[in-house]
C-alpha positions as protocol buffer text, in pm:
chain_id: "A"
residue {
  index: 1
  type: UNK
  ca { x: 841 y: 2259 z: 378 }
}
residue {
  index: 2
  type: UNK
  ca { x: 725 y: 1939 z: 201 }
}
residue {
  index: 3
  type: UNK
  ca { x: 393 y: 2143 z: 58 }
}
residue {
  index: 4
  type: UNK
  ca { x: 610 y: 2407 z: -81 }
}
residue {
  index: 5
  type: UNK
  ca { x: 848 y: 2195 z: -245 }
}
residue {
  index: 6
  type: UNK
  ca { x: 593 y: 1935 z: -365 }
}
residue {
  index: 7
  type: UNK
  ca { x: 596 y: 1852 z: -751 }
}
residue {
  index: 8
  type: UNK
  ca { x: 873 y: 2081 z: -798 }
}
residue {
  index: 9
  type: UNK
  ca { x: 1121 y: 1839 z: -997 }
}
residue {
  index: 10
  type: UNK
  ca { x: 1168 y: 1673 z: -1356 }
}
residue {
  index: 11
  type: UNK
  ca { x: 980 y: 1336 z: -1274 }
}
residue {
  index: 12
  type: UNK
  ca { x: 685 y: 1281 z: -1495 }
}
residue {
  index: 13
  type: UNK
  ca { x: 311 y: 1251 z: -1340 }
}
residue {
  index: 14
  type: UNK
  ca { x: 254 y: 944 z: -1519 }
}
residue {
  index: 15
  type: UNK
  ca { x: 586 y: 811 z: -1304 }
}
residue {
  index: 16
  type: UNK
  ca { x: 427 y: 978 z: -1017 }
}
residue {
  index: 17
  type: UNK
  ca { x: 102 y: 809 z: -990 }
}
residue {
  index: 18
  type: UNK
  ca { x: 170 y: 517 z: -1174 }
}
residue {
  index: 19
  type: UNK
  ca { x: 454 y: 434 z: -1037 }
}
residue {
  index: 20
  type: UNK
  ca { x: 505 y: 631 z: -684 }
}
residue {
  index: 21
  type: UNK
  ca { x: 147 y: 557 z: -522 }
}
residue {
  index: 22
  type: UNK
  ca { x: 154 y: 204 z: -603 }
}
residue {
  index: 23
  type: UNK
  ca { x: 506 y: 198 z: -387 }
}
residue {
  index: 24
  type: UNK
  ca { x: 371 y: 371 z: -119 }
}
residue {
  index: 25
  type: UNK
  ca { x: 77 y: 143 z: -67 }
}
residue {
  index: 26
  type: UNK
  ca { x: 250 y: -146 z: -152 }
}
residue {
  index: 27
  type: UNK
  ca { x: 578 y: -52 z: 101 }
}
residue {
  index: 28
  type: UNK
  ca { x: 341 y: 17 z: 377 }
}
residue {
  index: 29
  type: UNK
  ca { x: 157 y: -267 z: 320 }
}
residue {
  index: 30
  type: UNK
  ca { x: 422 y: -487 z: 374 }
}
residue {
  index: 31
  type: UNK
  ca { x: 539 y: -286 z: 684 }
}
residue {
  index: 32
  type: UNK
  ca { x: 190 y: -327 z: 863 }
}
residue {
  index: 33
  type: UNK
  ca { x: 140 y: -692 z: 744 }
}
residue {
  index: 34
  type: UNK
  ca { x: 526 y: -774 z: 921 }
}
residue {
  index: 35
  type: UNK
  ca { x: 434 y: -598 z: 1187 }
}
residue {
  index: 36
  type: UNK
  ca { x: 177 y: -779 z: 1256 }
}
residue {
  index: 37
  type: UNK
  ca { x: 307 y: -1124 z: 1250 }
}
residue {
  index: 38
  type: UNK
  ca { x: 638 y: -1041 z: 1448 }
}
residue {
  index: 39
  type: UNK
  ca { x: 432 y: -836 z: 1692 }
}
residue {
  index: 40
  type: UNK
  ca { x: 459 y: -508 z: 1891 }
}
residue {
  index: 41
  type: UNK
  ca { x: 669 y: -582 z: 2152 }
}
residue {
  index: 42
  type: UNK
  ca { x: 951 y: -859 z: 1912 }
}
residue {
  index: 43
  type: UNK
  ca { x: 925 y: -492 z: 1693 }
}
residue {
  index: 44
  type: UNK
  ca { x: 1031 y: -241 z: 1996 }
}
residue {
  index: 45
  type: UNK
  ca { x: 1309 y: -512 z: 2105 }
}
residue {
  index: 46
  type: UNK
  ca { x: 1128 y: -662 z: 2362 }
}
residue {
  index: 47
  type: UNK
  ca { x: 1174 y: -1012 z: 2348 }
}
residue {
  index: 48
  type: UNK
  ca { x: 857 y: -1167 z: 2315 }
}
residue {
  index: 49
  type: UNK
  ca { x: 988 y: -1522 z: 2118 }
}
residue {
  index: 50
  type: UNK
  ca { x: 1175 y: -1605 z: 1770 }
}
residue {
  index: 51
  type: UNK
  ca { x: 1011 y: -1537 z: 1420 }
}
residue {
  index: 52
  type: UNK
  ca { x: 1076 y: -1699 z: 1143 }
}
residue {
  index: 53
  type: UNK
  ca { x: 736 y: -1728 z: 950 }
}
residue {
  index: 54
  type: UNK
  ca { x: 641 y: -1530 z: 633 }
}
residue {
  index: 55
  type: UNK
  ca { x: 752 y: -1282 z: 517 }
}
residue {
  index: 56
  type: UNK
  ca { x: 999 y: -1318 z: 812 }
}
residue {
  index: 57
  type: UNK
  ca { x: 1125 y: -1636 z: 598 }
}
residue {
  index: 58
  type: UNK
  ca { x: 1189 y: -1465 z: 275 }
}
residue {
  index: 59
  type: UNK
  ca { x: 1389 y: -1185 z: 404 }
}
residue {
  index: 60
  type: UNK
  ca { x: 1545 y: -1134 z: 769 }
}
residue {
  index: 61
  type: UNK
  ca { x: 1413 y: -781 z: 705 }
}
residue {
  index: 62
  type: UNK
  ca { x: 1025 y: -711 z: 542 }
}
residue {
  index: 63
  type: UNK
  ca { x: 986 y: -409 z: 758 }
}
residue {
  index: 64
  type: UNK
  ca { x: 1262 y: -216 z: 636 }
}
residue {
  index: 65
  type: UNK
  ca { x: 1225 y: -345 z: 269 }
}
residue {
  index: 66
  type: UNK
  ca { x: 882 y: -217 z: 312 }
}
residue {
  index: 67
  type: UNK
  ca { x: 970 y: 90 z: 445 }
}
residue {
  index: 68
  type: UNK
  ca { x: 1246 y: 173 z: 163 }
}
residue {
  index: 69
  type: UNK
  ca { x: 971 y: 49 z: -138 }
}
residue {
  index: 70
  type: UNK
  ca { x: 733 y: 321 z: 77 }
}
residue {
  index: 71
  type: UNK
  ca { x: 967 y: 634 z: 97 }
}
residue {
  index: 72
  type: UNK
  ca { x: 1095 y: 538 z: -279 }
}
residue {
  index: 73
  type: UNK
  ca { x: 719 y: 590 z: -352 }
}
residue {
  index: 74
  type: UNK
  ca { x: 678 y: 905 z: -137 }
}
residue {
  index: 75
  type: UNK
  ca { x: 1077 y: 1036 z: -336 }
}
residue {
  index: 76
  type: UNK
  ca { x: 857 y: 997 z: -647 }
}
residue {
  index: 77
  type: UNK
  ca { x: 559 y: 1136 z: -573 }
}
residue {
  index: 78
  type: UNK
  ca { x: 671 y: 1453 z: -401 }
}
residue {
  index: 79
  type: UNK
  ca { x: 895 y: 1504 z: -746 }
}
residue {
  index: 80
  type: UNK
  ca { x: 1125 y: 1762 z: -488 }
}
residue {
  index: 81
  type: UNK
  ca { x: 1496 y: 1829 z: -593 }
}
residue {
  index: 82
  type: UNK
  ca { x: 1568 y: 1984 z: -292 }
}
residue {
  index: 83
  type: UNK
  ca { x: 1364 y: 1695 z: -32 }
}
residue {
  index: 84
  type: UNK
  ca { x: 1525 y: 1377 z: -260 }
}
residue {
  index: 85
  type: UNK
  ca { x: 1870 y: 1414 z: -52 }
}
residue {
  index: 86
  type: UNK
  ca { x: 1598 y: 1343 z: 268 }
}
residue {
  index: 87
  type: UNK
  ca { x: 1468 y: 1055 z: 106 }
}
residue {
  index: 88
  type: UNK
  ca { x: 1788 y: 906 z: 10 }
}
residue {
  index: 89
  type: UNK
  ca { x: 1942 y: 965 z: 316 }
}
residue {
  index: 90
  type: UNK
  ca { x: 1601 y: 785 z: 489 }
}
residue {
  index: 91
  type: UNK
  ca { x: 1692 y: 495 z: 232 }
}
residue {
  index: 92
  type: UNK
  ca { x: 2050 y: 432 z: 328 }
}
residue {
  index: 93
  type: UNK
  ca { x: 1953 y: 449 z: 684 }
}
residue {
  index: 94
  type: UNK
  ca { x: 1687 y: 144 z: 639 }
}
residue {
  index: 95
  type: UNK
  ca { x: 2010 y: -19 z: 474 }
}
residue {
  index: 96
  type: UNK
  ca { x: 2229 y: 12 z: 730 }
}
residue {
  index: 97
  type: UNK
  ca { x: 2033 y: -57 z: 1082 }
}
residue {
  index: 98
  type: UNK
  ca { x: 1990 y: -450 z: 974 }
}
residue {
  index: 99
  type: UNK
  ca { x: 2438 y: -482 z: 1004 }
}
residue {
  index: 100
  type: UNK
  ca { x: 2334 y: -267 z: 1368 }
}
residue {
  index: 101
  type: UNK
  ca { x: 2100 y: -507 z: 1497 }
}
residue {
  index: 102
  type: UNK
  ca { x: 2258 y: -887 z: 1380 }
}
residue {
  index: 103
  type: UNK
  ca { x: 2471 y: -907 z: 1668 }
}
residue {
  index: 104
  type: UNK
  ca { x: 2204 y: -776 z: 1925 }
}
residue {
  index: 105
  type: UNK
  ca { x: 1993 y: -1062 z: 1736 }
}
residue {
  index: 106
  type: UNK
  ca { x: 2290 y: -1350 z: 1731 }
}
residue {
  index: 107
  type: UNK
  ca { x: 2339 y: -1243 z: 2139 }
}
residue {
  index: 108
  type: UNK
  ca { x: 1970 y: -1283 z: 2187 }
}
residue {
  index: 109
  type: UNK
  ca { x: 1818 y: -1563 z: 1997 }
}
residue {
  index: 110
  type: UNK
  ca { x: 2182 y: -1726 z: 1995 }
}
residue {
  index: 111
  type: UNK
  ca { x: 2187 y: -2035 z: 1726 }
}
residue {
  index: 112
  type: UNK
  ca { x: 1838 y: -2014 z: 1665 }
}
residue {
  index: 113
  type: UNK
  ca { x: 1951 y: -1711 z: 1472 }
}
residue {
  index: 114
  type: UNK
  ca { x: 2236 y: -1763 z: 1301 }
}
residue {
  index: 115
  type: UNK
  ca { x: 2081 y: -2112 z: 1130 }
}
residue {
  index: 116
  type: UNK
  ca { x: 1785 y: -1814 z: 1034 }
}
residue {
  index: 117
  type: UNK
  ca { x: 2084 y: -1600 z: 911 }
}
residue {
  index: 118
  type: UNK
  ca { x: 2249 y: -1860 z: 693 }
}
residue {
  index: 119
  type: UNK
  ca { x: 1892 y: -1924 z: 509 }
}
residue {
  index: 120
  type: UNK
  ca { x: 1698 y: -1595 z: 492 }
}
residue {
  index: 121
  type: UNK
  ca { x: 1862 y: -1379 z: 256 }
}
residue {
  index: 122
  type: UNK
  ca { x: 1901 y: -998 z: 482 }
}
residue {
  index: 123
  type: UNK
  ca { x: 1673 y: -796 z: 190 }
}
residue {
  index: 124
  type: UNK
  ca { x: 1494 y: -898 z: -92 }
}
């Protein structure tokens, strides 16, 4: 579906490359790199000890901001009318697991998390 429908929309190539790619690369960058430092198993939900080092200390949330820069890039560079409603909807779900998980978090990692919460901003 995605090959039949891809560059079928009004957004320019130069936005596409120029602008799209970088996102992509840029959004999964930042998803790998927080991976990384918070670890497989602190990233499936297995508690595996508290995070609060870069980028973990400029936003509660690097993997999803990276994650909604990357499929911003891939709405862009697929230029589909019909697949940006997917996209979107991808988006607002990135958005909305952080208000999910907080009180998993808070029940978890107790104060330790809520002084985190009251410094880190939740995005960027």
């Amino acid at each position: 579906m995605i090959f039949y429908e891809f560059d079928t929309w009004i957004i320019p190539d130069a936005v596409r490359y120029i602008v799209g790619l970088p996102s992509v690369v840029i959004g999964l960058s930042v998803v790998c790199y927080s991976v990384s430092v918070l670890g497989l198993k602190n990233t499936y939900g297995l508690k595996d000890g508290f995070i609060d080092k870069p980028p973990y200390s400029y936003t509660r949330n690097p993997q999803y901001v990276g994650d909604i820069v990357m499929i911003f890039g891939l709405m862009l560079f697929v230029n589909s009318f019909d697949m940006v409603y997917l996209f979107l909807l991808s988006m607002m779900i990135f958005i909305i697991m952080p208000f999910a998980e907080e009180s998993w978090l808070v029940e978890r990692y107790t104060d330790k998390y809520i002084r985190y919460k009251n410094k880190t901003v939740r995005f960027i």
